[in-house]
C-alpha positions as CSV (number, residue, x, y, z in Angstrom):
1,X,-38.8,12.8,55.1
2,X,-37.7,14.9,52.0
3,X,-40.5,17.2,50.8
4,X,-42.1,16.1,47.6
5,X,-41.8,17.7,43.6
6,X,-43.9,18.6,41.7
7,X,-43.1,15.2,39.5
8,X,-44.1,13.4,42.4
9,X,-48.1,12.6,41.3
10,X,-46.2,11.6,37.9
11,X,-44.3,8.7,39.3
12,X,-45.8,5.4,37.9
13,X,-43.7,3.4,39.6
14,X,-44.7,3.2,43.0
15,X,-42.3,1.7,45.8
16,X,-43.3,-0.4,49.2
17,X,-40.8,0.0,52.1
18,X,-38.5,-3.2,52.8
19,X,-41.0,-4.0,56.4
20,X,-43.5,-4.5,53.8
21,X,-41.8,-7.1,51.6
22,X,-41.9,-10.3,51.7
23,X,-39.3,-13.0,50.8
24,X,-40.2,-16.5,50.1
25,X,-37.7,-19.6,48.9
26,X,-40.1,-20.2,45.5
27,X,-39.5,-15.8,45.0
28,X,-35.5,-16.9,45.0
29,X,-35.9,-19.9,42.8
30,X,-38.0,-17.9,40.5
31,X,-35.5,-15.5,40.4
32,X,-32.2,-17.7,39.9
33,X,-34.3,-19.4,36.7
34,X,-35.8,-15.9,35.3
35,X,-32.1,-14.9,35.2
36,X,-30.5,-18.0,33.8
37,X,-33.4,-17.7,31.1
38,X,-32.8,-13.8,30.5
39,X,-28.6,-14.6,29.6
40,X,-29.8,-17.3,27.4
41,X,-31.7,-15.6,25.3
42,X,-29.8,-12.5,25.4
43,X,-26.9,-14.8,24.0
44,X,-29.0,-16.3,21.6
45,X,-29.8,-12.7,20.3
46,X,-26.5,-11.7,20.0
47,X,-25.6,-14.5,18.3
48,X,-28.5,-13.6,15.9
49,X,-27.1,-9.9,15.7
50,X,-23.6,-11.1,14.5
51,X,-24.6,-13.8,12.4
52,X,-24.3,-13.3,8.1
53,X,-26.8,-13.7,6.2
54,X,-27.2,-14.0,2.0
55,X,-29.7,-11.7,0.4
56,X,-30.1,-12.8,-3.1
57,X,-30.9,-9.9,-5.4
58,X,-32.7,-10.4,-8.7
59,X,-32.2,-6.8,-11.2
60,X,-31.9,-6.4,-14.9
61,X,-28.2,-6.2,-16.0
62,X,-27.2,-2.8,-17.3
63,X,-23.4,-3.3,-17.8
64,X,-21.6,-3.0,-21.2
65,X,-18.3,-3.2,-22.9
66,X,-17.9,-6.1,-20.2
67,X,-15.4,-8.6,-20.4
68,X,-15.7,-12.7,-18.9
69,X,-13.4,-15.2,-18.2
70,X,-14.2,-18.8,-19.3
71,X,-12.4,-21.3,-17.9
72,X,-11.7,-25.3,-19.2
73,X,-10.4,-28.1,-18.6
74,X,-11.3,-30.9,-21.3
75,X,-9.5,-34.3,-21.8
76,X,-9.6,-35.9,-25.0
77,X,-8.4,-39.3,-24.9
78,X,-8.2,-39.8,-29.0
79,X,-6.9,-37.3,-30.4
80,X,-3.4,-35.8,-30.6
81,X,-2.8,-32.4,-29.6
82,X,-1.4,-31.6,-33.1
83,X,-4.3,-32.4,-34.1
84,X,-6.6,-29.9,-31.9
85,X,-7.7,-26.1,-32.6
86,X,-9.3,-24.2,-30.0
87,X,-11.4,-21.1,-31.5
88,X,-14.0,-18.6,-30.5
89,X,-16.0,-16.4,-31.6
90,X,-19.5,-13.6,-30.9
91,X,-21.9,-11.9,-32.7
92,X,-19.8,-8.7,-32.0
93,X,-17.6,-10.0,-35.0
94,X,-14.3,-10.7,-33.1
95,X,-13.2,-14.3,-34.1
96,X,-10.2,-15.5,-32.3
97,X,-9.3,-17.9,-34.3
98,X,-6.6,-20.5,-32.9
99,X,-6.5,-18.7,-29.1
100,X,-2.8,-18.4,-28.5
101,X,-2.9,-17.0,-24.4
102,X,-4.3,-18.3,-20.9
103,X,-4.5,-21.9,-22.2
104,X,-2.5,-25.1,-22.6
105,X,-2.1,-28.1,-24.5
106,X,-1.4,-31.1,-22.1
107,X,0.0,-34.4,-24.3
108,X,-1.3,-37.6,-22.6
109,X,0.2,-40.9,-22.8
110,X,-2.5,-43.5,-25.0
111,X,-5.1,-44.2,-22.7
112,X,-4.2,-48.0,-22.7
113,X,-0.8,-46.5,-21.3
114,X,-2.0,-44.9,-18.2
115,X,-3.1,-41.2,-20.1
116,X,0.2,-40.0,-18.3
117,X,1.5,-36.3,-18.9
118,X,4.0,-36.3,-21.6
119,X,4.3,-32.2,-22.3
120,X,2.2,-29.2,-21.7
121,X,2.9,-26.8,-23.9
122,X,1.2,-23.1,-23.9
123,X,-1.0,-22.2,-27.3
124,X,2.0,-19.3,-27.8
125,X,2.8,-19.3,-31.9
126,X,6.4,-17.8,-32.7
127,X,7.6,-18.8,-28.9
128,X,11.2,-18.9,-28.3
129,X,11.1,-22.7,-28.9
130,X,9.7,-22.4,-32.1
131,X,11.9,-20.1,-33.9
132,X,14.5,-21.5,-36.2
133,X,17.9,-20.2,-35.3
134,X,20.3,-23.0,-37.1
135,X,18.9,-21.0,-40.6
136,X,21.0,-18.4,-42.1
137,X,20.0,-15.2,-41.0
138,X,19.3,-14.7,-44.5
139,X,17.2,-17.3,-45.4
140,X,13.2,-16.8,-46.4
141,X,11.5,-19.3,-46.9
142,X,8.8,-19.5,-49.6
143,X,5.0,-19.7,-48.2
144,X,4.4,-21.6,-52.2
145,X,1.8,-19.4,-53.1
146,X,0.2,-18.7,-49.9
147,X,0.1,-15.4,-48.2
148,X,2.7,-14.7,-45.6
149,X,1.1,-14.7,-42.0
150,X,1.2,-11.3,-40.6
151,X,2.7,-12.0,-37.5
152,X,5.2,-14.4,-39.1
153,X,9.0,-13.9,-37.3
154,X,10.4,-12.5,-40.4
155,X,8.1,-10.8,-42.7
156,X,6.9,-11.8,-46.0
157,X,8.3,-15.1,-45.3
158,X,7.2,-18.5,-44.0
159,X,10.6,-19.9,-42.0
160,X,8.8,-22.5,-40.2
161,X,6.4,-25.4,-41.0
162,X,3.8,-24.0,-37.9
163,X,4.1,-20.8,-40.4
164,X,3.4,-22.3,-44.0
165,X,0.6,-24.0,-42.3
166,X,-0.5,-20.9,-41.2
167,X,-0.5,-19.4,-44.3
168,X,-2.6,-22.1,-46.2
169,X,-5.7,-21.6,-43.9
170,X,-5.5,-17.8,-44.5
171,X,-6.1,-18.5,-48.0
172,X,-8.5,-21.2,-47.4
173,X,-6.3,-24.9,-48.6
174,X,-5.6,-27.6,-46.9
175,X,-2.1,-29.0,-45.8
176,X,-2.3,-32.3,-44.9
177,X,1.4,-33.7,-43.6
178,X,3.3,-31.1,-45.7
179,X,4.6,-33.6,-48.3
180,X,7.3,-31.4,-50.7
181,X,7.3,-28.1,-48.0
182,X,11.0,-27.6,-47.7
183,X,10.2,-26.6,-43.8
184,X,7.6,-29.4,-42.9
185,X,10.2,-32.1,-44.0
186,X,13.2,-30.3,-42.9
187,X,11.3,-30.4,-39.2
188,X,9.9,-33.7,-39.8
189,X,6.6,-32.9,-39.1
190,X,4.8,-35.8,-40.5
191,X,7.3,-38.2,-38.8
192,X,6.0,-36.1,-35.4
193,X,2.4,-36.2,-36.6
194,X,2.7,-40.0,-37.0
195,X,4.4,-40.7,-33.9
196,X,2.0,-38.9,-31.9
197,X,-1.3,-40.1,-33.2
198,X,-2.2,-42.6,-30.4
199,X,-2.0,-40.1,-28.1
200,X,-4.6,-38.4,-26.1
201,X,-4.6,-34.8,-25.2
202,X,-6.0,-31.9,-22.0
203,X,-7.0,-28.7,-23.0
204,X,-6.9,-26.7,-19.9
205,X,-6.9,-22.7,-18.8
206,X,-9.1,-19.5,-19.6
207,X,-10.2,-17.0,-21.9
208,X,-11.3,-13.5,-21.7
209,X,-13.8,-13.0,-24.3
210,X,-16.6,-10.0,-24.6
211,X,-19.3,-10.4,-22.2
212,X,-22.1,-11.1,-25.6
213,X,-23.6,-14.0,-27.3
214,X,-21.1,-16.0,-29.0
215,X,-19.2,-19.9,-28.9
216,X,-15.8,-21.6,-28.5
217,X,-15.4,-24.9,-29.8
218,X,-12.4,-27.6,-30.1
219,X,-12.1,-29.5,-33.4
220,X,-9.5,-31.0,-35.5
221,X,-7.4,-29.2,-37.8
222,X,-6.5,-25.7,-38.5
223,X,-9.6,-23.5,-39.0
224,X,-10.0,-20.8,-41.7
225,X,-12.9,-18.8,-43.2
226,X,-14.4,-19.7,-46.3
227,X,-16.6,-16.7,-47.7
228,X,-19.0,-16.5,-44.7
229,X,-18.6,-20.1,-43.5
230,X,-16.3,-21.1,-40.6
231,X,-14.5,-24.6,-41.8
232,X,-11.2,-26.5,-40.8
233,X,-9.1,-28.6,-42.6
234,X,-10.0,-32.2,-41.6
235,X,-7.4,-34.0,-44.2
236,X,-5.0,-35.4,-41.4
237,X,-8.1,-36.0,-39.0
238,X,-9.6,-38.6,-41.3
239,X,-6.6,-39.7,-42.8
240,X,-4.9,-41.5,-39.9
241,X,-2.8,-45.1,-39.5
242,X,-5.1,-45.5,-36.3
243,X,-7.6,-48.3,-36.4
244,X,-10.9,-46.9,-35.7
245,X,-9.7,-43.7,-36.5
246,X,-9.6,-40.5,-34.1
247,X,-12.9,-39.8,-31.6
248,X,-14.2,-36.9,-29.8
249,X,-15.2,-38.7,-26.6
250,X,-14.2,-36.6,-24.1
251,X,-14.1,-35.5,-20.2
252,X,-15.1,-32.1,-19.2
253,X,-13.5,-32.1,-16.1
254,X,-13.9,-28.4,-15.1
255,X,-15.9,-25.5,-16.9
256,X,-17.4,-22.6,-15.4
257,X,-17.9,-18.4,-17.0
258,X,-15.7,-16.5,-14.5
259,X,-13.7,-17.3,-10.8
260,X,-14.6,-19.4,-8.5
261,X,-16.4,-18.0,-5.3
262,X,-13.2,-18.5,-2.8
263,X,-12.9,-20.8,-0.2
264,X,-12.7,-18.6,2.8
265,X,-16.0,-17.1,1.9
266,X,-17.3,-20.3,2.0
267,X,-16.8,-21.3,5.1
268,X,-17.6,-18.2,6.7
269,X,-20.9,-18.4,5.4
270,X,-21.2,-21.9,7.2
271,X,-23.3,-25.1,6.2
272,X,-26.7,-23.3,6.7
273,X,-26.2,-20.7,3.7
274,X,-24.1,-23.1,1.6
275,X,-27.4,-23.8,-0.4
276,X,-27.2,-20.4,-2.6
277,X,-23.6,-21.1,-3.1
278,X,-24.6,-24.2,-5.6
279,X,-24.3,-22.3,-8.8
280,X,-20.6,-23.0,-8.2
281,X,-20.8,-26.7,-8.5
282,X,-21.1,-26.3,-12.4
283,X,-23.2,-28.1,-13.5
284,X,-20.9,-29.7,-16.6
285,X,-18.3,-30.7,-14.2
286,X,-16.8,-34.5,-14.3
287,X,-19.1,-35.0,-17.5
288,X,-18.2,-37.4,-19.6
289,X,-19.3,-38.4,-23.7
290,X,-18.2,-41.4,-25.5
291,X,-18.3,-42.0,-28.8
292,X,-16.9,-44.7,-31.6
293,X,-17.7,-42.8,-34.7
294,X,-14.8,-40.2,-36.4
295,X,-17.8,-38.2,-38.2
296,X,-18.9,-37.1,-35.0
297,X,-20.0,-33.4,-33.2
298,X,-21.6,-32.8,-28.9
299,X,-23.0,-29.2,-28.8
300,X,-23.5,-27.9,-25.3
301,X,-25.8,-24.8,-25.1
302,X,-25.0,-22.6,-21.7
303,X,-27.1,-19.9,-20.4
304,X,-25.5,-17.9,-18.4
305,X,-26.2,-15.1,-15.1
306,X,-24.1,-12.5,-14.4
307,X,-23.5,-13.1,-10.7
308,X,-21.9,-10.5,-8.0
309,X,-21.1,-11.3,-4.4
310,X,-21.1,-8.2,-2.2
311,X,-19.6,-9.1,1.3
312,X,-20.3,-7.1,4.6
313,X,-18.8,-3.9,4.1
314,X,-18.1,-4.0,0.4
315,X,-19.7,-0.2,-0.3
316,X,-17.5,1.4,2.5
317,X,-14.2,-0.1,0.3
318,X,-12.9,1.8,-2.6
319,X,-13.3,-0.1,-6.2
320,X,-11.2,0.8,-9.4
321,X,-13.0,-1.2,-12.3
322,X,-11.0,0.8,-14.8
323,X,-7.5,-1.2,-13.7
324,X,-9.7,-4.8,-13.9
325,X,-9.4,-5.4,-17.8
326,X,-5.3,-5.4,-17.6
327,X,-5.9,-7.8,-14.8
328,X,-3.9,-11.6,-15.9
329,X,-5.7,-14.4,-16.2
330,X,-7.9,-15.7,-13.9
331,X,-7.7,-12.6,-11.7
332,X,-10.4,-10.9,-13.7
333,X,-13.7,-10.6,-11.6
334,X,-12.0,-9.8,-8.1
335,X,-13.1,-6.4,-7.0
336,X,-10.3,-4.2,-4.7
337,X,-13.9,-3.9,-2.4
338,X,-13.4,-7.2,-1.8
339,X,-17.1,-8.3,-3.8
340,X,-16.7,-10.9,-6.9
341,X,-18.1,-11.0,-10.4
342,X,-18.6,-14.1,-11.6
343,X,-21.6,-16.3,-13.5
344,X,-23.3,-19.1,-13.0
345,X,-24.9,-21.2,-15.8
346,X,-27.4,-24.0,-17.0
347,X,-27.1,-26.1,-19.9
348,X,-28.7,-28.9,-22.4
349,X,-26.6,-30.9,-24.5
350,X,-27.1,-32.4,-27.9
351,X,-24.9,-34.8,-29.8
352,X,-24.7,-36.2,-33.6
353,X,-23.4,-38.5,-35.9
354,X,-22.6,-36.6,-39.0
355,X,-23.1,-39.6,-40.9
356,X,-27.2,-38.6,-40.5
357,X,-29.2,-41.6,-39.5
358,X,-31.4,-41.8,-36.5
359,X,-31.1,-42.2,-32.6
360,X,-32.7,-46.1,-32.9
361,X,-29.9,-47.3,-31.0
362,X,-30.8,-44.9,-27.7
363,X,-34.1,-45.4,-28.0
364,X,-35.4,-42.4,-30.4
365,X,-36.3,-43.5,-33.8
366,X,-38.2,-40.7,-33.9
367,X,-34.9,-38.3,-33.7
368,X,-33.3,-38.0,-37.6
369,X,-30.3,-36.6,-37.4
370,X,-28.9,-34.4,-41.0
371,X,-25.8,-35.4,-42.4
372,X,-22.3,-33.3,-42.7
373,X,-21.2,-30.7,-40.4
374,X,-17.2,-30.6,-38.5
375,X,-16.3,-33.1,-35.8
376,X,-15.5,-31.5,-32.6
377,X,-17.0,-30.3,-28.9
378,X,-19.3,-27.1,-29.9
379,X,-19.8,-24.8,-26.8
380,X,-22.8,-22.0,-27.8
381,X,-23.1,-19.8,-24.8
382,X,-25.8,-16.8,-24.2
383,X,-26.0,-14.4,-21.9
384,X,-29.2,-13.4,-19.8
385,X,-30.2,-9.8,-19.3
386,X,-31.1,-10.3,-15.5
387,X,-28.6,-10.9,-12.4
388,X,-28.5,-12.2,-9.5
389,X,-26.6,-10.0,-6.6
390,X,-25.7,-12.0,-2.9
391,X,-25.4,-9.3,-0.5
392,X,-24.2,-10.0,2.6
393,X,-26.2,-8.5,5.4
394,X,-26.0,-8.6,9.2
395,X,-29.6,-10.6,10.1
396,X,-30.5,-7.6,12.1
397,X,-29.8,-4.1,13.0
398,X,-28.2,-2.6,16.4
399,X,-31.8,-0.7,16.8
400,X,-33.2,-4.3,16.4
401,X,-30.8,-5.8,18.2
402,X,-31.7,-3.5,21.6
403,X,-34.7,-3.7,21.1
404,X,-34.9,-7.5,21.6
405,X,-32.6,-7.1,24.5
406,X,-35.1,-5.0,26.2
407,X,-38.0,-7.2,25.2
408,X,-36.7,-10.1,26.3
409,X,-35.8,-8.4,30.1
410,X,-39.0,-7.1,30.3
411,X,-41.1,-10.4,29.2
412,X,-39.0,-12.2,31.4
413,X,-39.2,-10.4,33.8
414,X,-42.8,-10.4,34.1
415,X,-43.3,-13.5,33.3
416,X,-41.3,-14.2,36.5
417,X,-43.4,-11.9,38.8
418,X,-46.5,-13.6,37.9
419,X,-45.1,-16.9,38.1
420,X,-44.0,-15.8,41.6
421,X,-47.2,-13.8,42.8
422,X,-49.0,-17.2,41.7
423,X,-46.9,-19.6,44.0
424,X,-47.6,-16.8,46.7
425,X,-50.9,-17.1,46.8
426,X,-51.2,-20.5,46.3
427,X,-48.8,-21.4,49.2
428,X,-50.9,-18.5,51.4
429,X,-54.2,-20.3,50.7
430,X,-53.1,-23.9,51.7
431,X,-51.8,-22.9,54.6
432,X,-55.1,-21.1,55.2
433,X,-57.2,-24.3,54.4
434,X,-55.1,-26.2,56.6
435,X,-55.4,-24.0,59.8
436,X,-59.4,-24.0,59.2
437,X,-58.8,-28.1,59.0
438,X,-57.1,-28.2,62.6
């Protein structure tokens, strides 16, 4: 017998020698289930450890100088693209009027046709397939009184009906079909107005626009400022050979304030944390407004939250936000880190005659609407000084993660040996009544 330490008295975990043991058929059952129960659970809590979970964040939003990406994609089947201007503008005092990059005019065959694709054709003035190279390198043509647009291909001249035109809205007159402009009839533009005028139209791409208060809207004719007032020229809009006249109704079939959440995220995520992910359906999706009047305007008012998805591992990347304003496109928003900037939105909708007259025929006499005003789709968006962060998280730590390992061993465990120690003495007491009984 080896001679005993000094930790001996310490040992809290005394031990029986094996003659004293005793081995019983319910001990080995108990045992086969206490371990089949202990690998369950301990697969069940390392399922728990690896699974990903969505922490949303609420905090106020300090960034500035910030850019956003709005994204359309809006079918009108009444009106000609000819006829269309897309313009925004913010309270920062940048107006873009006529945006010429990231967005396209489809041409739609007439509704009753089939509203087929006839052309797409990229809101690019001065484009290679608009520059008239049969002239005589010479020639300059008069802008008849007008001043000559800036970015016009020769300057101080007006070569081009798309450039006269240009030139009457920066001095506030209207156009109409360019009757006695040497360039309109040379080009035949009111032959190609005419021909064009049942036709619908699909305004579709992005715009990167500062991150502040402001509103984009599609109406007919070119636009221009007047003093302090924002106004198009509406002549060849009401003055149409179309019975009925032009209408605004419309299809919004996509809009949403910056990219898309991807895919692949999605689906790692899984069905169970899908739910936070529903900012994404946007909410003005697949809407559709019909109307019968000319004279008529829809406002949409958005709210939008700045939105950031942080994955698992996103701070342990390395993130350049310097190099993300030169993105193209509809890259703007993805991180290097992996993480995504994006917004989500809600929004209530109002529509008009601007004829005035009341809402009796939906049901609202009560609701007087004010004559005059510009036909069009009106989209006033304002931006909310919180946001919302989705940070990826594992649902537990590795500490927390051992911890339940042990846990469930031990309780197991225990649970087992009492189990066991009470079928003992159970079985050890019958058989005791049933000797006493003989």
């Amino acid at each position: 017998m080896p001679p005993k330490s000094r930790f001996t008295r310490l040992d809290a975990f005394t031990k029986t020698v094996d003659e004293a043991r005793v081995r019983t058929t319910s001990g080995g059952i108990v045992t086969i289930a206490s371990l089949l129960i202990v690998f369950w659970l301990a697969w069940g809590e390392w399922a728990d450890y690896r699974r990903i979970v969505v922490h949303p964040e609420l905090i106020v939003d300090k960034g500035r100088g910030e850019k956003m990406e709005i994204h359309l994609n809006i079918t009108f089947p009444k009106i000609p693209c000819e006829l269309l201007t897309l313009d925004v503008m913010d309270v920062s005092g940048e107006q873009q009027v006529g945006v010429m990059h990231g967005v396209s005019k489809v041409r739609l065959q007439p509704h009753e046709e089939g509203g087929r694709v006839i052309d797409i054709r990229a809101l690019d003035l001065h484009s290679e397939d608009d520059k008239a190279t049969h002239l005589d390198p010479e020639y300059c043509g008069g802008c008849y009184g007008a001043t000559p647009p800036q970015n016009a291909q020769k300057p101080g001249c007006c070569n081009t009906c798309d450039e006269v035109r240009e030139a009457y809205a920066s001095v506030s007159w209207a156009f109409g079909r360019g009757e006695n402009v040497e360039q309109c009839e040379r080009e035949h533009y009111g032959e190609m107005l005419d021909s064009q005028r049942k036709e619908g139209c699909r305004i579709e791409g992005a715009l990167r626009v500062n991150k502040v208060i402001g509103n984009f809207h599609i109406a007919p004719g070119r636009s221009f400022s007047n003093g302090n007032m924002h106004v198009h020229d509406l002549n060849n809009y009401f003055e149409t050979p179309v019975t009925g006249g032009h209408q605004f109704s419309h299809q919004i079939h996509h809009l949403r304030f910056g990219p898309q959440l991807p895919e692949e995220l999605t689906k790692k995520l899984g069905k169970k944390t899908n739910l936070w992910t529903n900012h994404h359906l946007n909410p003005l999706d697949d809407t559709e407004q019909i109307t019968a009047e000319p004279a008529y305007n829809f406002m949409y008012f958005v709210k939008v939250v700045s939105t950031s998805y942080l994955p698992l591992g996103w701070e342990k990347q390395t993130s350049s936000d310097a190099a993300n304003d030169y993105v193209g496109i509809g890259a703007y928003g993805h991180q290097n880190d992996g993480s995504v900037e994006t917004h989500q939105y809600s929004v209530t909708s109002h529509r008009r005659s601007l004829n005035g007259g009341d809402d009796a025929a939906e049901g609202h006499k009560e609701k007087i609407h004010a004559r005059g005003g510009i036909p069009g789709v009106f989209f006033s968006y304002d931006i909310s000084p919180m946001k919302v962060i989705n940070r990826e998280e594992r649902s537990k730590t590795l500490n927390g993660f051992l911890t339940g390992l042990c846990a469930i061993i031990g309780g197991t465990l225990t649970v087992a040996a009492a189990v066991d120690r009470g079928l003992y003495e159970g079985g050890t007491r019958l058989k005791k009544l049933q000797s006493k009984n003989m």
